[in-house]
C-alpha positions as CSV (number, residue, x, y, z in Angstrom):
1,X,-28.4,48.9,17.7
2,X,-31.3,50.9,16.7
3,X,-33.6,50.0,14.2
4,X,-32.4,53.1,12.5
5,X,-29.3,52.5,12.8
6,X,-29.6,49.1,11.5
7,X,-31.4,50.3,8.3
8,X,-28.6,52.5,7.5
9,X,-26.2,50.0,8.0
10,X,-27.8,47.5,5.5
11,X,-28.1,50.3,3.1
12,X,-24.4,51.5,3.4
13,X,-22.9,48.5,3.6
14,X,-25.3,45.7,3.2
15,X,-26.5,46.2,-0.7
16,X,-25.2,43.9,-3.7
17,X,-22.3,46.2,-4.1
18,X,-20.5,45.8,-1.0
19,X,-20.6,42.4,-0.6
20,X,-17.2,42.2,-1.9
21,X,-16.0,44.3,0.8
22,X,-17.3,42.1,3.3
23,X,-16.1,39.3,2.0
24,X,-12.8,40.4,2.3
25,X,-13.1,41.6,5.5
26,X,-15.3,38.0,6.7
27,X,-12.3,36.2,5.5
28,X,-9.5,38.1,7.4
29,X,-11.7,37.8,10.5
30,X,-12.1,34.0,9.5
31,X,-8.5,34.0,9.5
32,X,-7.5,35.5,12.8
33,X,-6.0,38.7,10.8
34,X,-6.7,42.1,11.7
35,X,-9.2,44.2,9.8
36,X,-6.4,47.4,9.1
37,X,-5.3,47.9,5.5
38,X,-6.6,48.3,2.1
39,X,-8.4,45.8,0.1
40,X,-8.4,46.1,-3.6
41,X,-11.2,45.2,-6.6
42,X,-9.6,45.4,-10.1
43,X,-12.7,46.3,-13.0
44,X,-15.2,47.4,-10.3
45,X,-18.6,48.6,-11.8
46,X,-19.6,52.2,-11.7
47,X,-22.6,51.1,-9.1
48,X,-19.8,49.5,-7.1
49,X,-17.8,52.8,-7.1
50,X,-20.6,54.3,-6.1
51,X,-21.8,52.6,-3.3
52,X,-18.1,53.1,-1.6
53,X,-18.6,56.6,-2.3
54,X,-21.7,56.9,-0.3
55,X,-20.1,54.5,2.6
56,X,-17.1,57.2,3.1
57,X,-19.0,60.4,1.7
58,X,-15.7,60.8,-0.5
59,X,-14.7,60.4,-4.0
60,X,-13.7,57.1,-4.8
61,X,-11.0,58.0,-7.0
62,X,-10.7,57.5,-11.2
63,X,-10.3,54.2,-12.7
64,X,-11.4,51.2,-12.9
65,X,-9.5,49.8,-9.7
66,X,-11.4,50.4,-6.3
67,X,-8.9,50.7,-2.8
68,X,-10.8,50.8,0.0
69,X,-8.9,51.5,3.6
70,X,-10.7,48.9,6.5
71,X,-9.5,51.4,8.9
72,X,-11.4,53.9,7.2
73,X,-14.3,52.0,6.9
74,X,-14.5,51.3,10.7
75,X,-14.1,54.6,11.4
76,X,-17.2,56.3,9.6
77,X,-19.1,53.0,10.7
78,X,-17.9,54.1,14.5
79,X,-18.0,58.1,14.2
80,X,-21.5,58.2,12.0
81,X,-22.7,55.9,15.1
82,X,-24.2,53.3,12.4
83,X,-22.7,50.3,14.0
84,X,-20.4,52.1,16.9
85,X,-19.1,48.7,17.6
86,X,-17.2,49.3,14.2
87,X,-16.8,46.8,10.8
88,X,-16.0,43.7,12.6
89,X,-19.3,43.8,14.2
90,X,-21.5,45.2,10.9
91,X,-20.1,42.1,8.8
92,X,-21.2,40.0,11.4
93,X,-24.8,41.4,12.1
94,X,-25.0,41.4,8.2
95,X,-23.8,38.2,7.1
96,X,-23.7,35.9,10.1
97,X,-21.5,34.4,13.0
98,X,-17.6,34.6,12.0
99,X,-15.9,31.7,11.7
100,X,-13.4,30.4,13.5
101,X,-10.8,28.9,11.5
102,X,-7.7,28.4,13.4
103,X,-9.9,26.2,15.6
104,X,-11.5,24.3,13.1
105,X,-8.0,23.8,11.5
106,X,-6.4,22.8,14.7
107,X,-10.0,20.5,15.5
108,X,-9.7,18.3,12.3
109,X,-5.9,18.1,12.4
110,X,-6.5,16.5,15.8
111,X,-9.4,14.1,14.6
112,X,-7.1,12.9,11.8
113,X,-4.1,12.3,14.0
114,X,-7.1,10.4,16.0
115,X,-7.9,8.9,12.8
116,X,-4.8,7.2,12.6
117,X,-3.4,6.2,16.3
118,X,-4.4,3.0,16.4
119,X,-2.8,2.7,12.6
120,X,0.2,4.4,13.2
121,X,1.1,2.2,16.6
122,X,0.7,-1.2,14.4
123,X,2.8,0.8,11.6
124,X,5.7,1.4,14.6
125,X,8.5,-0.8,14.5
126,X,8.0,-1.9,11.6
127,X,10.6,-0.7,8.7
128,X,8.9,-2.1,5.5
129,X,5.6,-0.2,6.1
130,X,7.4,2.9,7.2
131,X,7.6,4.1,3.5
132,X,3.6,2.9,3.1
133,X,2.7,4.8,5.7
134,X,4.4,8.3,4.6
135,X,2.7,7.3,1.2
136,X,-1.1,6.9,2.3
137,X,-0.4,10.9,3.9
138,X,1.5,11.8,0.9
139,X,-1.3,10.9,-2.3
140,X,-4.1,11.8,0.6
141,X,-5.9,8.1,-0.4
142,X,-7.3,7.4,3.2
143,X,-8.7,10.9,2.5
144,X,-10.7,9.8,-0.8
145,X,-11.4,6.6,0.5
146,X,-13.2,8.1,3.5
147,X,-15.5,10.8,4.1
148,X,-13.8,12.7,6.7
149,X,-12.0,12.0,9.8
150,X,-14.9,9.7,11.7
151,X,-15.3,7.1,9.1
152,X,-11.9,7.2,8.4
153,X,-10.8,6.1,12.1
154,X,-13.5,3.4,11.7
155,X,-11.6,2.2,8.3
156,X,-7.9,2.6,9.9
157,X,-8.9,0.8,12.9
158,X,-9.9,-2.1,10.8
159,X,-6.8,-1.9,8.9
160,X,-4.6,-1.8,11.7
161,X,-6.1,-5.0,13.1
162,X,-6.0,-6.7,9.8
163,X,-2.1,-5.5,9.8
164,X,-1.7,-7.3,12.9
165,X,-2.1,-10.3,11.9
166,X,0.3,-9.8,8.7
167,X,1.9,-12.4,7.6
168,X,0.2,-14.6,8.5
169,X,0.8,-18.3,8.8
170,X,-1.9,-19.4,6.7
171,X,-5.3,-18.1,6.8
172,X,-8.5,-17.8,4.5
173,X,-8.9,-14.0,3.6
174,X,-12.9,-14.1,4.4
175,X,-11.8,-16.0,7.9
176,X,-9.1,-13.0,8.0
177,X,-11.4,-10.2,7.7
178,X,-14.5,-11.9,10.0
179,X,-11.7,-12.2,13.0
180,X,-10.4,-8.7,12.8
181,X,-13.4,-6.8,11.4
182,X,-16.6,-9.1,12.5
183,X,-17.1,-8.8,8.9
184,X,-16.1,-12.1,6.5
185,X,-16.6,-9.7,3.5
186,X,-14.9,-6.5,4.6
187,X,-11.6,-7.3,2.9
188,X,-13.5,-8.5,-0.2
189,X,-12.1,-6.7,-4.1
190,X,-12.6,-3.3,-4.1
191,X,-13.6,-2.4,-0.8
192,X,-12.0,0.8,1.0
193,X,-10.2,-1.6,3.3
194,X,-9.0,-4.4,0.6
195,X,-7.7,-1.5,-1.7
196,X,-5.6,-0.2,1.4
197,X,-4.7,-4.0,2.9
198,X,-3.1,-4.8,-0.3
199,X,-1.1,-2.1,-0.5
200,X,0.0,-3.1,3.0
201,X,0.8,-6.3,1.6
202,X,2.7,-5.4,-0.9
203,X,4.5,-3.1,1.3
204,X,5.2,-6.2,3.5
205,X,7.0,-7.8,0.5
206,X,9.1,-4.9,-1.5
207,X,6.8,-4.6,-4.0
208,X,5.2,-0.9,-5.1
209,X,2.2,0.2,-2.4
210,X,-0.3,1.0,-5.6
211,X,-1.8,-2.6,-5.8
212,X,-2.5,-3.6,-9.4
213,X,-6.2,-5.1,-10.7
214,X,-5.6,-8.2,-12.0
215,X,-7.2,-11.1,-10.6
216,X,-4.0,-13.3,-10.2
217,X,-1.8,-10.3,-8.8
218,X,-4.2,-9.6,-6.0
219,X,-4.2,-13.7,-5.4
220,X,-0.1,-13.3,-5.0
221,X,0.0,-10.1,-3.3
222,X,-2.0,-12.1,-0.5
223,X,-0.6,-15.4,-0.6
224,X,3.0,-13.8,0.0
225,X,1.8,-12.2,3.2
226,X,-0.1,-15.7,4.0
227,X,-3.6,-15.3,3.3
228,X,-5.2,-17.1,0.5
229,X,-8.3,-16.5,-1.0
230,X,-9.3,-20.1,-1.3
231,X,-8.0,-23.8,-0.9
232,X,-8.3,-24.7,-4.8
233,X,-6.4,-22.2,-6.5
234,X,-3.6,-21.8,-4.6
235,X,-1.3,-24.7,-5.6
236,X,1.9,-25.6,-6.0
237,X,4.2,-27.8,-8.8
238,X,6.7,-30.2,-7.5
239,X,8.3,-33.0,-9.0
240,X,10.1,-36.0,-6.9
241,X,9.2,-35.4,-3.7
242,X,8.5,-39.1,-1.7
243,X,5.7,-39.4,0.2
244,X,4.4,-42.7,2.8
245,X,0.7,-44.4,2.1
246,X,-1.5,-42.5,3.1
247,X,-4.4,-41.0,0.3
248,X,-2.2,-38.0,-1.0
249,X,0.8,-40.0,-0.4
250,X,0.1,-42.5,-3.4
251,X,-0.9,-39.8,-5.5
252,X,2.7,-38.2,-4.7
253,X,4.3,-41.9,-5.2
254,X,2.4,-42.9,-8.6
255,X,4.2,-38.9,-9.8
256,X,7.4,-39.7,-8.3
257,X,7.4,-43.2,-10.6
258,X,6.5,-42.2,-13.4
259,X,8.4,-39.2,-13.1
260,X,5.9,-36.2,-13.8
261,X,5.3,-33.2,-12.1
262,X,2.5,-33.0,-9.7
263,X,-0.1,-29.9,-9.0
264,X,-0.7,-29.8,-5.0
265,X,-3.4,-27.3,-3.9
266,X,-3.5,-26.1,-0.6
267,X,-7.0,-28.0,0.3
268,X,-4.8,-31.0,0.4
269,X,-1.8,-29.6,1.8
270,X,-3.8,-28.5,4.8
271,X,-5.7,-31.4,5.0
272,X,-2.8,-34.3,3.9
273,X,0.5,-32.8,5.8
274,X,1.8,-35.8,7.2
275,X,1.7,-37.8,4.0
276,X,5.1,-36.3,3.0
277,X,8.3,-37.7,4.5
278,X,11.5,-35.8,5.0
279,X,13.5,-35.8,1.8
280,X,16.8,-34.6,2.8
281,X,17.5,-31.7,0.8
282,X,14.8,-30.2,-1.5
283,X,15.4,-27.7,-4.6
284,X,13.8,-25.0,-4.7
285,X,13.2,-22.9,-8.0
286,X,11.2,-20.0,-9.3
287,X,10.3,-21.1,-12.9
288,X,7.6,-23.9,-13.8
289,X,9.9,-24.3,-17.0
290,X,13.0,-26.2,-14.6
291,X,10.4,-28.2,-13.8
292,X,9.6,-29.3,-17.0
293,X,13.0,-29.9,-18.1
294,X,13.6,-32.2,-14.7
295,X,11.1,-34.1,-15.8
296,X,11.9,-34.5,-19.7
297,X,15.4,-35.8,-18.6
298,X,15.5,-37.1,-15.3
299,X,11.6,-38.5,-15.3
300,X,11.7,-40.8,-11.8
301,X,15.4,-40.2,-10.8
302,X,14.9,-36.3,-10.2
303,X,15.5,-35.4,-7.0
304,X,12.9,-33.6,-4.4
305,X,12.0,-30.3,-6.8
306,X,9.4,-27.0,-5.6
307,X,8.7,-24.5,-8.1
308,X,8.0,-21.2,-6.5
309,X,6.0,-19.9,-10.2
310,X,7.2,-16.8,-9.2
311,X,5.9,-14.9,-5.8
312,X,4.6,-17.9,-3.9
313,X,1.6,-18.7,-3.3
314,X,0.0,-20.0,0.2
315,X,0.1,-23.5,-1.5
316,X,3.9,-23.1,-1.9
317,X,4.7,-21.4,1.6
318,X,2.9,-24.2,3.0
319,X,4.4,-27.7,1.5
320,X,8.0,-25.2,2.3
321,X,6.7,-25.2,6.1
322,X,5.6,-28.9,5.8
323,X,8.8,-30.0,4.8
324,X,10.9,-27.5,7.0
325,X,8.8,-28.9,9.8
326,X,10.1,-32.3,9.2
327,X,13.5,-31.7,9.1
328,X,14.3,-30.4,5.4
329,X,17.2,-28.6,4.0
330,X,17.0,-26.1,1.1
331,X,18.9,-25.3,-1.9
332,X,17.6,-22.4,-3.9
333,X,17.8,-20.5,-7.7
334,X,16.1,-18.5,-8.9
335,X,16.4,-15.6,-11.7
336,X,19.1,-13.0,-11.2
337,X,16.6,-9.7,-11.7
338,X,15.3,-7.8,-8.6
339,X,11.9,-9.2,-8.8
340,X,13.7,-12.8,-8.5
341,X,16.1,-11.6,-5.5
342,X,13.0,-10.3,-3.9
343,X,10.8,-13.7,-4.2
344,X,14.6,-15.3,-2.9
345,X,15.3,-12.8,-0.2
346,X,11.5,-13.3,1.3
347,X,11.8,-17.6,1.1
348,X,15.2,-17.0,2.9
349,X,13.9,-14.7,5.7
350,X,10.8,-17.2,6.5
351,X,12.3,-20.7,5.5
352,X,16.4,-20.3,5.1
353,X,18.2,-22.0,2.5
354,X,21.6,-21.8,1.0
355,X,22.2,-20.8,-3.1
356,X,22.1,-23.4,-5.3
357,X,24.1,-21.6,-8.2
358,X,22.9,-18.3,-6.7
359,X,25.6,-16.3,-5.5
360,X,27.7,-13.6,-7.0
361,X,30.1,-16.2,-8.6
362,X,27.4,-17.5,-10.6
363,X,26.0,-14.2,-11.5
364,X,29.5,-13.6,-12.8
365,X,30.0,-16.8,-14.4
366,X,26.6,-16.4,-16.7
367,X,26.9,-15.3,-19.9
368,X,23.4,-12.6,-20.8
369,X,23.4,-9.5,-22.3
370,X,19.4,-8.9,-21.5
371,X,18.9,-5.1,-19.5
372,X,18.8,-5.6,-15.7
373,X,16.0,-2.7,-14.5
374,X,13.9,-2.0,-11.1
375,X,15.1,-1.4,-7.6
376,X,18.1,-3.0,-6.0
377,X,16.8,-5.0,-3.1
378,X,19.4,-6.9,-0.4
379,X,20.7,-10.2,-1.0
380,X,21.1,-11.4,2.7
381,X,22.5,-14.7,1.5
382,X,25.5,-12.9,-0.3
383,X,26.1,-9.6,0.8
384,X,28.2,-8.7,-2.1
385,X,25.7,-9.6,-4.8
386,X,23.4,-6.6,-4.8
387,X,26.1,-4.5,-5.5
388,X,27.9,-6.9,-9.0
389,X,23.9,-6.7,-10.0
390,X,24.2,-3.4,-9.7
391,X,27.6,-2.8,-11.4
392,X,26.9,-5.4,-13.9
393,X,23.4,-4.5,-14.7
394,X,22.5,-7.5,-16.6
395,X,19.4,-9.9,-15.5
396,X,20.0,-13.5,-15.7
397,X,17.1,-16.1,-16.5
398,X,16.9,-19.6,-14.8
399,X,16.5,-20.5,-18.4
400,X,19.8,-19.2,-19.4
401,X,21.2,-21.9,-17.1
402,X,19.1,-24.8,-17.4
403,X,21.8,-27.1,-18.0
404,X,24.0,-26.5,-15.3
405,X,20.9,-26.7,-13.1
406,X,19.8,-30.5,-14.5
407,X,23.2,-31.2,-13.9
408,X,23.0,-30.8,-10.5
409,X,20.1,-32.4,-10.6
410,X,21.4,-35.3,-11.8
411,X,24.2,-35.5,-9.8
412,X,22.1,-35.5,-6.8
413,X,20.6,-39.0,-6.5
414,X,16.9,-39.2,-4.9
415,X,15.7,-40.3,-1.7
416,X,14.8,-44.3,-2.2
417,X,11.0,-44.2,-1.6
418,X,9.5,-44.6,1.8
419,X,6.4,-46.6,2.8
């Protein structure tokens, strides 16, 4: 093009008052869509008007709407021989390189879906994080988390690795993280991958992905999948449970004689395992308050008793894998809600156990009139109950049946004491 040529194509279709024309036209071309038809500004100015009436050599017509034809445009741009190349080619010498978008579309769909590969191939197989994994596309989080595609395949790698290892036997969560990520404090609160780990986790165990910021339901959310986030403060309450003589085992002893609960953390339970001898059949329940009761009227002739206190924690999976180890049998109850069947239906899975006044005739047999809410979850262990809990729609509290429970308690007489 002529210097000429190029001054008169600035002045005809480069001033202020055409850029709205090219825009149009830069973003069909951006598009892939053909520059033919009209494009439309509603309230154009009487400059505006004007300049469109100089780039035809027409009137633009009355009002305050200005149609311009692209056709027409690209062929007085052609014929006058200002850019005889036609408008495709004047946007671009004007405004710069069009781009291409399909490609660009097509490029970054393909980095994401490289993004997640190594995610989605720990994710297959794998019902309960099927759902968790349609959620992280559908509310886009990975997306705010991460600041486009690269550091977001650096983030899912990471989380895949960490979902490897899910549940886990028993693990430290800064040990986790330094094994999978060479970083002990990449699963640490509120990091990118801790915020999508937990959701993971609580995917893992039925609960809702969006994980909750409460120090203590971050602890559980971990503890049910395994990890724990130290030895001290994940314990477990038991009450009866005979032990030999070893350090831990007196302390068990001196409880189990005077009949009081006793507090076990997981530091000792990791430490101590063998100072605990088989005790037949153990009890399992969900709420600290059986406990208490066991104790008030049984003292030293309750039998072997765990409290769960709701979702284990890492100190309760592991004195339930120390005594399964050895040979223990399990009777469970728990509260007849689906948060309750849940915590049930997970200690069934990993340990078994058979119901301990936790079956449909039970339920039935229980006299409540409290609102049973949330989402059904299977009851593998009674594959009728689901369905009366759902017909019924009543929640029943261990409370609520306390003495039926302390009956069989007492009916149950305690392993004699081991040395």
């Amino acid at each position: 093009m002529t210097a000429g040529a190029s001054d008169r194509l600035r002045r005809l279709l480069g001033s202020p008052d055409t850029t709205w024309l090219r825009v149009r036209a830069r973003r069909r071309l951006e598009r892939g869509t053909p520059l033919t038809g009209t494009v439309t500004l509603t309230n154009s100015t009487s400059s505006q008007r004007r300049a469109i009436e100089v780039l035809l050599g027409r009137r633009a017509g009355s009002g305050t709407s200005l149609t311009v034809s692209l056709d027409e445009v690209d062929r007085v741009l052609r014929g006058s021989g200002t850019c005889p190349s036609g408008l495709a080619t004047a946007v671009t010498l004007l405004d710069g390189p069009i781009r291409d978008l399909r490609r660009e579309n097509a490029e970054t769909t393909e980095a994401w879906r490289t993004a997640h590969a190594r995610l989605d191939a720990a994710v297959s197989g794998r019902d309960e994080l099927t759902g968790w994994r349609t959620w992280l596309d559908t509310t886009g989080l990975v997306r705010r988390l991460t600041n486009g595609p690269g550091d977001a395949k650096i983030l899912l790698d990471r989380l895949a690795a960490v979902l490897d290892r899910l549940p886990s036997p028993g693990i430290p969560l800064g040990q986790l993280a330094a094994e999978t990520c060479a970083d002990a404090h990449a699963l640490d609160e509120g990091s990118p991958l801790a915020t999508l780990a937990l959701s993971a986790a609580r995917a893992l165990n039925g609960l809702p992905y969006r994980a909750e910021g409460a120090a203590e339901t971050r602890r559980t959310t971990w503890a049910a999948v395994g990890v724990h986030l130290d030895e001290l403060s994940s314990v477990v309450l038991c009450l009866g449970l005979p032990a030999n003589g070893t350090p831990l085992g007196r302390l068990l002893a001196a409880a189990r004689e005077s009949g009081e609960p006793v507090t076990l953390t997981l530091r000792q339970l990791r430490r101590h395992a063998g100072s605990m001898t088989v005790p037949g059949l153990v009890r399992i329940c969900e709420n600290p308050v059986v406990v208490a009761a066991a104790a008030d009227a049984l003292g030293d002739r309750c039998p072997p008793l765990v409290c769960t206190g709701g979702r284990p924690s890492a100190a309760v999976w592991r004195l339930l894998e120390i005594l399964a180890e050895g040979g223990a049998e399990f009777a469970y109850h728990g509260d007849f809600d689906w948060g309750g069947i849940g915590i049930a239906a997970a200690i069934y899975q990993r340990i078994g156990w058979r119901p301990w006044r936790y079956d449909t005739a039970a339920y039935l047999a229980a006299t409540s009139a409290a609102p049973l809410t949330g989402r059904p979850c299977p009851t593998p262990w009674d594959s009728g109950l689901t369905a009366t809990m759902t017909e019924r729609a009543v929640r029943v509290e261990e409370e609520l049946v306390l003495t039926n429970l302390l009956n069989d308690l007492e009916a149950q007489p305690p392993k004699p004491p081991s040395g």
